[in-house]
C-alpha positions, 0 to 999 in steps of 0.5 A: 518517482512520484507515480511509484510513492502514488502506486503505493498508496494506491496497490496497498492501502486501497486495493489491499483494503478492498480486496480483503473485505470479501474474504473477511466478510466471508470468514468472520461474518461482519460488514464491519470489517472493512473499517477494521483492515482500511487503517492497517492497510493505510498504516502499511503505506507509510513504511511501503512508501519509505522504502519504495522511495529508497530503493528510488533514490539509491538506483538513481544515484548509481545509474542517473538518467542523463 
């Protein structure tokens, strides 16, 4: 459960962040960009990561690994 709260964190907030740099340095012309969309991604983590341990929490109950 924990390397799935961790991918989270990992796939979104840094990933995410890093990946629309490019495009946004290319759109809107800026370098400063990328400390504009690393609060949002990292902000974004916290519900990704509530649901995504949710969803593990409730599989587990219905189908618990023996």
């Amino acid at each position: 459960m924990i390397g799935a709260l961790l991918g989270e964190v990992f796939g979104t907030g840094i990933l995410g962040a890093l990946l629309s740099f490019p495009i946004a340095k290319f759109l809107l012309d800026s370098s400063a960009t990328v400390f504009f969309f690393i609060i949002p991604f990292m902000t974004s983590i916290l519900g990704g990561r509530f649901i995504a341990f949710l969803l593990l929490q409730i599989s587990a109950l219905k189908n618990p690994l023996e």
